[in-house]
DOSERO-941614 format. One record per residue (C-alpha): z, x, y. Coordinates in pm, 1 decimal, always signed. Layout:
+----------+----------+----------+
!       zz !       xx !       yy !
+----------+----------+----------+
!        Z !        X !        Y !
...
+----------+----------+----------+
END
This chain:
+----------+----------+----------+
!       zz !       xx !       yy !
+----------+----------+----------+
!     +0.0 !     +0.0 !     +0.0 !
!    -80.0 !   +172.2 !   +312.5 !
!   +150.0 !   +155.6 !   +648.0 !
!    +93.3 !   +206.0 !   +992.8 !
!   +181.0 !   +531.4 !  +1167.6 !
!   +567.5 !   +408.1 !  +1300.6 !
!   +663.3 !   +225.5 !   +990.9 !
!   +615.5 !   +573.0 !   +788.7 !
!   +783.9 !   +760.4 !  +1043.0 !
!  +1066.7 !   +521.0 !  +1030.9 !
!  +1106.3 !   +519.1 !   +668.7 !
!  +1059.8 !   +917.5 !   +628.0 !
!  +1367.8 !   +876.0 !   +861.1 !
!  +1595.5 !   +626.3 !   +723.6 !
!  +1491.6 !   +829.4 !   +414.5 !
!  +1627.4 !  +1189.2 !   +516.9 !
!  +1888.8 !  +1011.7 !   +713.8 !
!  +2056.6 !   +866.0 !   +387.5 !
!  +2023.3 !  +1217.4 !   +198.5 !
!  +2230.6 !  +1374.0 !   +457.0 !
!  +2441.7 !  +1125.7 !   +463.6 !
!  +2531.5 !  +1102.0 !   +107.5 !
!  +2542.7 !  +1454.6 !    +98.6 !
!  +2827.4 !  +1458.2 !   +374.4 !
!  +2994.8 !  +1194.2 !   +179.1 !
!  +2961.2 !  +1432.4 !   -119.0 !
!  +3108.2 !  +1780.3 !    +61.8 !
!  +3393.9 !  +1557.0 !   +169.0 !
!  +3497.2 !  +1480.5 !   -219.0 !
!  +3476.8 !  +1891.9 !   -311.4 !
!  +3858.4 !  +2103.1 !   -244.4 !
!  +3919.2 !  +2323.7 !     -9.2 !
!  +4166.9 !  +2417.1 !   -115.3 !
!  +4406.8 !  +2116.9 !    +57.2 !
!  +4458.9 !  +1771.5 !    -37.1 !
!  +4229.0 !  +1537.7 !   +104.4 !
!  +4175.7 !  +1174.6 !    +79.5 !
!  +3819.7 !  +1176.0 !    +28.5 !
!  +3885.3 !  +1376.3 !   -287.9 !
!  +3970.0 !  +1063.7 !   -434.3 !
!  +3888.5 !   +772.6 !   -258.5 !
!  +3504.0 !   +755.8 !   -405.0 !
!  +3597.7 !   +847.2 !   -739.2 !
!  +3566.5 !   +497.4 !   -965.4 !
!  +3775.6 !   +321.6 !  -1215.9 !
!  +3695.0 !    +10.0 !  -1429.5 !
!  +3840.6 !   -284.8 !  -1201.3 !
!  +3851.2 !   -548.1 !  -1510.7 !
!  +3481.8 !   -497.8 !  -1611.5 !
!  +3417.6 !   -382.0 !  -1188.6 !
!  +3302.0 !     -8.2 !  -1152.9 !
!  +3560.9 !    +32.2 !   -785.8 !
!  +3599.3 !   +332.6 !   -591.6 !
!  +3991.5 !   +395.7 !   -566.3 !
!  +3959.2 !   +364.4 !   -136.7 !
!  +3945.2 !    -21.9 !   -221.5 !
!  +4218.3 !    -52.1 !   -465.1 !
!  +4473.6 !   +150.1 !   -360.7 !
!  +4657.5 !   +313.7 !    -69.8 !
!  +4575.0 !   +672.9 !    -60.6 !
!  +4770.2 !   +939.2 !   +150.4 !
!  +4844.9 !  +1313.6 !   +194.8 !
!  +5230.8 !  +1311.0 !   +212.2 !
!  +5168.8 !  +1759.9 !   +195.3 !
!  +4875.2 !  +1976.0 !   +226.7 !
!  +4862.8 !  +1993.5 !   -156.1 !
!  +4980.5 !  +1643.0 !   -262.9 !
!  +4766.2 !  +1348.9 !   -300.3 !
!  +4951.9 !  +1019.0 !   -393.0 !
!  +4787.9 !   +697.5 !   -455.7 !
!  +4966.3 !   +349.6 !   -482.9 !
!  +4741.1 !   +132.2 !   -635.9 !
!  +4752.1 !   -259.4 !   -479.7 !
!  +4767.8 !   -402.2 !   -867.9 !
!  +4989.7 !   -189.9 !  -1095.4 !
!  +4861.5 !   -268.7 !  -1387.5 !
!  +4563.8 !    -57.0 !  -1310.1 !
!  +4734.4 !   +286.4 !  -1295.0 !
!  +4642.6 !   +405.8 !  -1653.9 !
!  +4289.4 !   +324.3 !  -1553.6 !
!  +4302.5 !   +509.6 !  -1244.9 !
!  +4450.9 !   +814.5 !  -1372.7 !
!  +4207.2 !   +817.3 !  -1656.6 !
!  +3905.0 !   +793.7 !  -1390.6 !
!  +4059.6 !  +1096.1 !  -1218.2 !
!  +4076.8 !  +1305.6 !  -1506.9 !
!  +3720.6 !  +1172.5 !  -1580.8 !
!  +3592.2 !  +1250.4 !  -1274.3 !
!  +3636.9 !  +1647.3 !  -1328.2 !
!  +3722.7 !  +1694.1 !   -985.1 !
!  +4000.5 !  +1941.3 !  -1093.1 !
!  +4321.6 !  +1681.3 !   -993.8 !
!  +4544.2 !  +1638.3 !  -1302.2 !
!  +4759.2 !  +1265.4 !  -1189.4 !
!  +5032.3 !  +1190.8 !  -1312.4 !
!  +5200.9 !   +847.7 !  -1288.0 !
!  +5572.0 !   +695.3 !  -1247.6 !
!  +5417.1 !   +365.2 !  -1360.6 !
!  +5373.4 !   +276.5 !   -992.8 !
!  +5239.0 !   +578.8 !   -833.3 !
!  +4995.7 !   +815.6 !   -934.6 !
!  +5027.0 !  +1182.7 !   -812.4 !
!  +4822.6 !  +1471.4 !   -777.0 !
!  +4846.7 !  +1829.0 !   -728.5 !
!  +4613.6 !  +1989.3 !   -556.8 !
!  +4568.1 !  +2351.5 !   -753.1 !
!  +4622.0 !  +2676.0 !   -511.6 !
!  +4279.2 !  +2847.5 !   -474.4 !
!  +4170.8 !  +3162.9 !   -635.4 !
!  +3908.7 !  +3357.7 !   -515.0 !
!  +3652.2 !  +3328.1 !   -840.6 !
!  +3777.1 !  +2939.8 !   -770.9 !
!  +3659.1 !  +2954.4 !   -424.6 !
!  +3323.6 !  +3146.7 !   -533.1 !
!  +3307.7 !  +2855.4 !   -875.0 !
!  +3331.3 !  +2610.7 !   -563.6 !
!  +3114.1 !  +2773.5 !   -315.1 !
!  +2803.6 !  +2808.6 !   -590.1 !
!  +2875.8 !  +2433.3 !   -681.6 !
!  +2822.0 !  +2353.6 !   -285.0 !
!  +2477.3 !  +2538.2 !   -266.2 !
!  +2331.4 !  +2330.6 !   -593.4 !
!  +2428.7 !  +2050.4 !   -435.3 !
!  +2280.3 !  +2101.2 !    -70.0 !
!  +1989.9 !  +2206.9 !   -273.6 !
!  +1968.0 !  +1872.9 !   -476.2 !
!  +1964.3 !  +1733.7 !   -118.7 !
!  +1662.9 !  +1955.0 !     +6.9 !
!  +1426.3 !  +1813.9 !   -308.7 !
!  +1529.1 !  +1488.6 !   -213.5 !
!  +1408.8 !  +1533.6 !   +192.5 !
!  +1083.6 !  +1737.1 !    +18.5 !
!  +1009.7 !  +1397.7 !   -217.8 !
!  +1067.2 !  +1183.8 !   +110.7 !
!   +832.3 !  +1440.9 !   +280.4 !
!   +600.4 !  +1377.5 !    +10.5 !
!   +573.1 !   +989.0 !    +35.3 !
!   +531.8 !   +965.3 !   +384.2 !
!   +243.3 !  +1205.9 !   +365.0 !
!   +104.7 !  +1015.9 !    +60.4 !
!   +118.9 !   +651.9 !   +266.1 !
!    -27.8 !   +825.7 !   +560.6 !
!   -312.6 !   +968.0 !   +330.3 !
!   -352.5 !   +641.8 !   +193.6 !
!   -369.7 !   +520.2 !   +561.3 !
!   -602.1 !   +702.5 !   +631.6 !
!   -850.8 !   +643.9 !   +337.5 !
!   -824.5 !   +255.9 !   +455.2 !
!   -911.3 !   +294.2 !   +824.3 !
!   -533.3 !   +190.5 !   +978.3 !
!   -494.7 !   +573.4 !  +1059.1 !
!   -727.2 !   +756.8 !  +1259.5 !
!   -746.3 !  +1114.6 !  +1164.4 !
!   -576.8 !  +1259.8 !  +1458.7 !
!   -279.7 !   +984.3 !  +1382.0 !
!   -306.6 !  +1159.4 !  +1052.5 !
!   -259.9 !  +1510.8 !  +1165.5 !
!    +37.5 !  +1422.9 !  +1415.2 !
!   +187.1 !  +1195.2 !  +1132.8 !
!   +197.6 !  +1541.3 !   +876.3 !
!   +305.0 !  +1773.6 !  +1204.7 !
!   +591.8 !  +1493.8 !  +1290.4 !
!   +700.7 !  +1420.7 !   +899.5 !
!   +712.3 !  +1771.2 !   +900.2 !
!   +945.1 !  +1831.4 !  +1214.3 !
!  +1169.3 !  +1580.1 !  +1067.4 !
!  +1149.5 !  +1771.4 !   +752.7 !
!  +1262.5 !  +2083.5 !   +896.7 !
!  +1536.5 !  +1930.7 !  +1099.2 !
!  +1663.1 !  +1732.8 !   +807.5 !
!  +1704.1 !  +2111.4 !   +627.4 !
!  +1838.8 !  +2271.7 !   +889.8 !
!  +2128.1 !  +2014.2 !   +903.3 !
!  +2163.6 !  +2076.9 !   +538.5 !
!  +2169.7 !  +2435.9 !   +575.4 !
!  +2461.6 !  +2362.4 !   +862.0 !
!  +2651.8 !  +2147.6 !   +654.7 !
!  +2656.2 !  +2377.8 !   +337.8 !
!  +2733.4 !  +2650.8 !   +594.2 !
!  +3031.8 !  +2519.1 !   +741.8 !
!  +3179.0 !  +2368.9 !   +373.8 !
!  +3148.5 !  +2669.1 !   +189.1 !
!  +3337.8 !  +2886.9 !   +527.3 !
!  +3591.7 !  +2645.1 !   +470.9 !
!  +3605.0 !  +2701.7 !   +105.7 !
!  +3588.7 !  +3033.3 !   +129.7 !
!  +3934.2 !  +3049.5 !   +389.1 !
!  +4231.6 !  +3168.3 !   +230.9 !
+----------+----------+----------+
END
């Protein structure tokens, strides 16, 4: 289906937009080194058949720079949530009182910090395939575009030299991002 010049723009956008957005979201979830809420708070338990991140079941604080404690609203679900902790693999090991679930947040060792710092750059670069793919649709709608007369060609060469701006801004905010996380990883 071919689209006019704006409408790919837009979507290219929105596209690389939500890529750095989730990978925010995802740099936020990843120690360093202190207890954070977003550790937790995406991580996602069975809510009586309900995949539910924990932010919307529970109350989740940082009493300590190391301590995460989470009081869920319905107490029958702690089990669950401490399982979906532990399954999550984010390196937390809860334990419960039956009505509050604790977690430790492990002191950092430097071959931790370099485990966690390599684990950042796969990520970020999961995130740049995902801004090259949206570079690659946008350039196959305008090509398509073009082939059915809505483009003209110079729309077509501005559309590749604008997806391709966006595509370069959209990694350099990557490359920020996975700067500044790892720095802070890398702090002792």
């Amino acid at each position: 289906m071919s689209k006019d010049y704006d409408t790919i723009m837009l979507e290219t956008e929105e596209a690389m937009d939500k890529v750095i957005e989730h990978l925010r979201q995802e740099f936020i979830g990843i120690s360093a080194g202190k207890a954070s809420t977003g550790m937790v708070e995406n991580v996602k338990f069975d809510y009586y058949g309900a995949p539910t991140p924990l932010k919307q079941a529970a109350q989740i604080s940082t009493p300590d720079a190391s301590t995460i404690t989470i009081k869920p609203f319905d107490m029958s679900q702690v089990k669950n949530i401490s399982k979906a902790i532990m399954e999550a693999n984010i390196g937390l090991n809860p334990s419960d009182d039956g009505k509050v679930i604790i977690c430790r947040v492990p002191a950092m060792t430097q071959e931790n910090r370099q485990r966690i710092a390599k684990q950042l750059k796969d990520i970020a670069e999961k995130s740049k395939v995902a801004i090259r793919n949206a570079r690659h649709e946008a350039i196959k709608h305008g090509d398509t575009s073009l082939k059915e007369t809505i483009l003209t060609e110079d729309d077509h060469r501005g559309l590749k030299e604008e997806v391709q701006k966006l595509t370069d801004k959209s990694n350099k905010s990557i490359e920020e991002l996975l700067e500044k996380k790892t720095a802070d990883v890398m702090k002792v």
